[in-house]
N, C-alpha and C positions, 0 to 999 in steps of 0.2 A: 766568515769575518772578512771585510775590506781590508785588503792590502796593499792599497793603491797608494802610490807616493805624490804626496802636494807641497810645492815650496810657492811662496807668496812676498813679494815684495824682497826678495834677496840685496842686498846691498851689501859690498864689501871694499876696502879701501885697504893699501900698502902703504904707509904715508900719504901724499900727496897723489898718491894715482889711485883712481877709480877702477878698480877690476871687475865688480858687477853692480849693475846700476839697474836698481827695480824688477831683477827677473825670475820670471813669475813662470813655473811647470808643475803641469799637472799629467802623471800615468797612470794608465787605469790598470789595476789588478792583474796582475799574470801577460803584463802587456812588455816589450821590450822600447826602451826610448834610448834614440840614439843622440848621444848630446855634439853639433859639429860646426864648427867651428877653426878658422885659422890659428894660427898659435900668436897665444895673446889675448885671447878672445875670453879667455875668462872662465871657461868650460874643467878645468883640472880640479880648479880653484871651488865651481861648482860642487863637483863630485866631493871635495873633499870636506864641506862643508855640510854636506849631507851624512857624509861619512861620520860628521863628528872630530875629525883633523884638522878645522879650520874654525872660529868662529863667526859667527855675520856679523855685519855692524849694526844690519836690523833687517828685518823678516823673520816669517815662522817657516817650520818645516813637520809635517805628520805623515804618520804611516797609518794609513785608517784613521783610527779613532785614535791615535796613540803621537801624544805633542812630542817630538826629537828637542823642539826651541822655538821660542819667539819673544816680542817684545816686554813681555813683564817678567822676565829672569826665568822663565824655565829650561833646562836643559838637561835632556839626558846625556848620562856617558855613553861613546861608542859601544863599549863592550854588552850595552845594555840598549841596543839598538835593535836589536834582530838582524845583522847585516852582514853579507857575505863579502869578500872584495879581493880581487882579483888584482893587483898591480903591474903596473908596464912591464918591469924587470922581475916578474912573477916571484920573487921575494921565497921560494923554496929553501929547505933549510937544509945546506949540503952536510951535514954531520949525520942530519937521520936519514933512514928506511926512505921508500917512498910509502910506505904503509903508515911508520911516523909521521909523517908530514900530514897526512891524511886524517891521523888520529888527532893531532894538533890540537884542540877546542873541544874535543871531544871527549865524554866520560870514560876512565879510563878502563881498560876490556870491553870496548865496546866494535870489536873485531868484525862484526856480519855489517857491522854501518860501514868501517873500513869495506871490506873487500863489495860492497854493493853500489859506493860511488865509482870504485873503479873500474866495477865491471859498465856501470852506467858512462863513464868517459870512454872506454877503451881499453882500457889497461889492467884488466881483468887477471891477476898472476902479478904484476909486477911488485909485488906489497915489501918483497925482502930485497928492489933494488934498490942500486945509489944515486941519487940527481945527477953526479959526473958521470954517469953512462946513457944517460937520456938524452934526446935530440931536442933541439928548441919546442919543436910541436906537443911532443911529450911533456917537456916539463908544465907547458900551457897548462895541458891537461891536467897533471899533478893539481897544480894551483887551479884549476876548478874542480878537482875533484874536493879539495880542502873546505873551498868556501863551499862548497855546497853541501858538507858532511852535517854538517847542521841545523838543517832545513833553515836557509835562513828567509826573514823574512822576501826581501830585496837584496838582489845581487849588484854589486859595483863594478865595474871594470873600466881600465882606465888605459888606454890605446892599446887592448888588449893581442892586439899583433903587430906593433911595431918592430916586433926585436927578431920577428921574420922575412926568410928570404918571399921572393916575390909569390915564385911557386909553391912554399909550403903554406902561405900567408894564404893563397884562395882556398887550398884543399883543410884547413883546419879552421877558415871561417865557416866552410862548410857546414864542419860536424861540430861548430860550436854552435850555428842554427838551429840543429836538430836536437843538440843537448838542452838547450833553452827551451823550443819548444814543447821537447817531452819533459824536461822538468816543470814546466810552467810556472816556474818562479817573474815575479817582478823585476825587470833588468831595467840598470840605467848604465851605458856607456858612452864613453868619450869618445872621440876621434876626429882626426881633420882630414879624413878619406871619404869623399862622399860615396863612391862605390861601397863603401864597408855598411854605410850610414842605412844607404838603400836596400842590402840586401837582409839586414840584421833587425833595422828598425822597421816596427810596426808604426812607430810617432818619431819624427824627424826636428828637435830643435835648433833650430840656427843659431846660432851669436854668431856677433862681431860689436868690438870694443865694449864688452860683459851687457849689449843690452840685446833681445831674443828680437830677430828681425819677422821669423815665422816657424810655427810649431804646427805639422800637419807630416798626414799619412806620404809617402814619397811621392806619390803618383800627381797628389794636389800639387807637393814642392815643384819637382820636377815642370808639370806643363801648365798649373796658376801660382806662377813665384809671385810676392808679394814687392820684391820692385826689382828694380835693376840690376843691385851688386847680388842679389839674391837668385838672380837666375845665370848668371855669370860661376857664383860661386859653388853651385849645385850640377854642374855639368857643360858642355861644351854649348855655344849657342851665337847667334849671329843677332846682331843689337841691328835694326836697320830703319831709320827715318822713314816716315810714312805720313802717307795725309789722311785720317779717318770722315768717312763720311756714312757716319751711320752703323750698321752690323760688318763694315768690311773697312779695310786702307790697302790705298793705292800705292805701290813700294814696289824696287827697282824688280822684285821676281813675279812682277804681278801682282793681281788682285789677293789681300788674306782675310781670309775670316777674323771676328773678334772675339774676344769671350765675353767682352764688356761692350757694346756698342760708345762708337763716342765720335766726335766731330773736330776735324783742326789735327794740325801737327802733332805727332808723336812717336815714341819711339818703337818700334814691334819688337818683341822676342819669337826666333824662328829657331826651331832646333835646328842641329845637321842633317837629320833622319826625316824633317817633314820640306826638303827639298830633293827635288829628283835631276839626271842630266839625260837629257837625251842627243844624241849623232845627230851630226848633221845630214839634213836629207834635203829631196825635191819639196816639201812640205812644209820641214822645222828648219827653221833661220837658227845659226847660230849665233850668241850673245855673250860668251864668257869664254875664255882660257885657264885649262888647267895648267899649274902650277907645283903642283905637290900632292903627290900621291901615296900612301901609308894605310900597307894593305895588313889585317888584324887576324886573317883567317876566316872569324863570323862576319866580318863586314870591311869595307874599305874607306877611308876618312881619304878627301880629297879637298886641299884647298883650292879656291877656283876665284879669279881674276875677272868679274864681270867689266865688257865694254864700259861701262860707266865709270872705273875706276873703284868701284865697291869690289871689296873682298869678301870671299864666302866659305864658309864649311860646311862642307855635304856631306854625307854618308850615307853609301853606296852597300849591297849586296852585291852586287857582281866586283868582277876583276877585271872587267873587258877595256874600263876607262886609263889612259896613257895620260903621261906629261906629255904635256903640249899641247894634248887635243881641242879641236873648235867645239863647243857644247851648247846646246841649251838649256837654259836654269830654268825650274818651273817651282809651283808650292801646289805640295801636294798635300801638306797637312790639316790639322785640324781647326778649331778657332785657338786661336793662338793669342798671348798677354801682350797689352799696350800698354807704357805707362806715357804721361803728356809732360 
């Protein structure tokens, strides 16, 4: 049976303000969608709509074959949604068990469901603790061992690691990767992290001001954004005036490939990572000054002061490059997005 989530024509309004205007997503089956988004953007408000916590002011929404709402009055209730949901402030209930929590929704002795999600989260044994003795990561866990105690159809989650520090926030997106994957449940979740967005979703949709700017796998996002503020907002990247003549444009680090051939002024997107600096030699003229240098461990981010008065972000694998140094700026990458 399909259990792909389709919303269609969403529209929602607060009074006088427009929160989502026309936005239209489509997941496929056991697929994870990350919905991302600045705050404000309408993406909460999304999820909760799906959830059944909010109503539209017009669109439908299906799971499969199965209408949640749309425009000639039909609506199911939440609780009759199939739907798992995960909340920011993970919503655990400190009076019970963590094995209570777990049973939550579920028929009651139904104990081997209990201790099976646990063991599936991690938490395998912990069934007769209390939420006040659990660490942020943990209680994550709790609150998706809960929603997921119930095969639910589509899992929700909604900045499902904000409320972590930085380092337990990578090591528990981790193993919420893997739980998603081996559960192969249909996931939709929020976030205004594009690192989070990228590593978690299999489908990346954008908003800004509730309307979907581009919905596509990361790798499209990331290096064919579909305009400007969209490749700005999906990662670091250098916006640089160019003249297009043809399959290439002429721009201050030299000749770039295009993805789109095209003719006349425009503006290029160059990632940090598809510029290179090389030492000055008998050979390479240098053309830029560094400026700032911020070293990550897997790589080094360097801004760098091109002769021409253009600034730039490179990103570098070695450590050899210094403030101050005379450089060569070159483009090393790929066919890279224009927009005119």
């Amino acid at each position: 049976m399909d259990l792909g989530v389709s919303l269609v024509g969403i529209t929602k309004r607060f009074g006088d303000t427009l929160v989502l205007d026309g936005v239209d997503v489509s997941v496929p089956q056991g697929s994870t969608c990350a919905v991302l988004g600045p705050s404000g953007s309408g993406k909460t408000t999304l999820l909760r709509i799906l959830a059944g916590l909010e109503r539209a002011d017009s669109g439908s929404g299906t799971i499969g074959d199965t209408i949640l709402f749309d425009d000639r009055g039909t609506w199911l209730a939440p609780e009759h949604r199939g739907l798992g949901m995960v909340f920011q402030d993970y919503a655990v209930f400190p009076h019970m068990t963590v094995g209570g929590n777990v049973q939550y929704g579920l028929p009651k002795g139904n104990t081997a469901r209990v201790a099976e999600v646990l063991e599936m989260v991690g938490l395998g044994g912990f069934e007769s603790r209390r939420p006040g003795t659990l660490s942020g990561g943990q209680l994550q866990r709790v609150a998706l061992a809960r929603a997921l105690a119930p095969n639910p159809a589509v899992l929700l989650l909604d900045e499902p690691f904000s409320n972590l520090d930085v380092a337990l926030r990578v090591r528990v997106r981790s193993d919420m990767h893997r739980l998603l994957t081996a559960a192969g449940v249909t996931t939709v979740f929020v976030t205004h992290d594009q690192e989070e967005a990228f590593v978690l979703g299999d489908l990346v949709v954008v908003l800004r001001e509730g309307r979907v700017m581009q919905a596509a796998d990361p790798h499209t996002l990331y290096h064919e954004p579909a305009d400007v503020w969209t490749a700005g907002f999906v990662g670091e990247v250098n916006l640089l005036d160019g003249v297009a003549h043809g399959s290439h444009a002429a721009t201050t680090v030299g000749e770039v490939p295009l993805c789109v051939s095209a003719f006349g002024e425009l503006t290029v997107v160059i990632r940090p990572e598809a510029l290179s600096l090389a030492a000055l030699t008998a050979t390479n003229a240098a053309d830029a000054t560094v400026e700032v240098v911020e070293f990550y461990g897997h790589d080094t981010m360097c801004d760098v002061v091109h002769d021409s008065g253009v600034r730039l972000k490179v990103r570098v694998r070695e450590h050899s490059t210094r403030r101050g140094d005379r450089v060569a700026v070159s483009y090393i990458g790929g066919p890279a997005a224009a927009f005119a």
